[in-house]
Each structure stands twice: as C-alpha cells, then as structure tokens.
C-alpha positions as CSV (number, residue, x, y, z in Angstrom):
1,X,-43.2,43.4,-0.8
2,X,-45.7,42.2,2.0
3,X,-45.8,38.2,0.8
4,X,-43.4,35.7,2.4
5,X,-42.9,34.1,-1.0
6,X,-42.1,37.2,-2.6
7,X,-39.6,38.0,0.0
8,X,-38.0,34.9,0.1
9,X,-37.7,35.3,-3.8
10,X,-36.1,38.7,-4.1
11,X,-33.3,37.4,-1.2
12,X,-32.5,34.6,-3.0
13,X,-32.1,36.7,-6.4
14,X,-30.1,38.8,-4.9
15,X,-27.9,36.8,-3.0
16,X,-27.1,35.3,-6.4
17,X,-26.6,38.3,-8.4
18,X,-24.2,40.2,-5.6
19,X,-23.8,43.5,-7.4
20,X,-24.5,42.4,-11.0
21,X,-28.4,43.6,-12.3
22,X,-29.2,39.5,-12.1
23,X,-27.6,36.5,-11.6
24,X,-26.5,34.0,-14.5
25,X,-29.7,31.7,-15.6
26,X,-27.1,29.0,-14.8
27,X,-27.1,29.9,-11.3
28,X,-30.4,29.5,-10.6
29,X,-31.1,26.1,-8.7
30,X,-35.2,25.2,-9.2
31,X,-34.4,22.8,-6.5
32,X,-33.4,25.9,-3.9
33,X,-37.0,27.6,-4.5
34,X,-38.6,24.8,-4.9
35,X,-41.8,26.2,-2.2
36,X,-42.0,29.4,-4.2
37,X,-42.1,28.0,-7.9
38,X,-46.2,28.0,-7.8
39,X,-46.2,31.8,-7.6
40,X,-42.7,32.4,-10.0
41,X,-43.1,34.2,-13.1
42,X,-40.5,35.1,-15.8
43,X,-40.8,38.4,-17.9
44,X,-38.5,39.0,-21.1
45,X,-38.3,42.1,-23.3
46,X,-39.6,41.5,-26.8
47,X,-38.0,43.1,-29.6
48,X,-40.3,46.5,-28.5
49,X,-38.8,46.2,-25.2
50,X,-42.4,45.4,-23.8
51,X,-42.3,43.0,-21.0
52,X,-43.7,39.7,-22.2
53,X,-44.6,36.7,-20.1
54,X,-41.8,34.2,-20.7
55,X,-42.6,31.3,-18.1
56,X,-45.8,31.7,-15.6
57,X,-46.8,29.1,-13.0
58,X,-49.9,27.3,-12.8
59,X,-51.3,29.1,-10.0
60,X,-50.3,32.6,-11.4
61,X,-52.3,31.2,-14.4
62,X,-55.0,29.8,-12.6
63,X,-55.9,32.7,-11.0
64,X,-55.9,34.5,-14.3
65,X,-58.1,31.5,-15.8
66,X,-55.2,31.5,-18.8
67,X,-52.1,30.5,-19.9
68,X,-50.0,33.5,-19.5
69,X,-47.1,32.7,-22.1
70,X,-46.7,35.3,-24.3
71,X,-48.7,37.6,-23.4
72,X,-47.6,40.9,-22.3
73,X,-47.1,41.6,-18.6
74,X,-48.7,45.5,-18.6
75,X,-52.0,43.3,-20.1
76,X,-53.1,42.3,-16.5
77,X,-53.9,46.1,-15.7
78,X,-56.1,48.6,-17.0
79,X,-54.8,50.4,-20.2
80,X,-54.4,53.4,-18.5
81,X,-51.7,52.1,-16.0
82,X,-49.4,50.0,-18.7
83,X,-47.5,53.1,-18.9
84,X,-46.9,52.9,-14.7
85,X,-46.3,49.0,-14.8
C-alpha cells in the first residue's frame, strides 16, 4: 500500500473491525471517509465464490471507461493472472 487514500482506508477498516475479519456494514459511516469514497470499491463473492464488483466509484469507473457493477474483479487483469488476483 503506497497511496495515502488506500492507507487511510485500510486504518479506518480496521479500526472498525478490531479483531473480527470486517466490521458490521452498519458500522461504516460514508460521512467518516467521505475524501476517499472516489477511489472505494466493493467486492462480493458470487455464488462461485468469484469476486464480483458490488459498488465502484466513478473515478475507479472512469478510468476503466465502464461501469464496473457486476463485473468480476479478476476481469481487470490478464487471464493469466485471475488465478493470482
């Protein structure tokens, strides 16, 4: 993790989750990341266990020239490093 943003991200998560995997979607305040929510994505297992885009910002989708909804994370790489991602 070299980015600010990123940094600031994964402190915050993990401030809220103290030892549990992640914290409760309740617990998450929009308001307290509200600087980082351009570059904040959310990933969800589909029923294959393959990491899907569940919510993507517009800048994360505007650098991608797409909406990234639904479409699986691993997709952004070559084919022969989905198995790696």
């Amino acid at each position: 993790m070299q980015q600010e943003a990123t940094i600031a991200l994964f402190q915050y998560w993990n401030r809220l989750r103290g030892g549990r995997p992640a914290p409760l979607r309740s617990e998450i305040e929009p308001a307290d990341i509200k600087r980082l929510l351009a570059d904040t994505f959310i990933l969800e297992a589909d029923g294959r266990d393959e990491a899907i885009f569940r919510l993507a910002s517009t800048r994360l989708c505007a650098v991608y020239g797409r909406e990234l909804k639904g479409f699986a994370f691993p997709s952004l790489w070559r084919a022969r490093d989905h198995k790696m991602i």
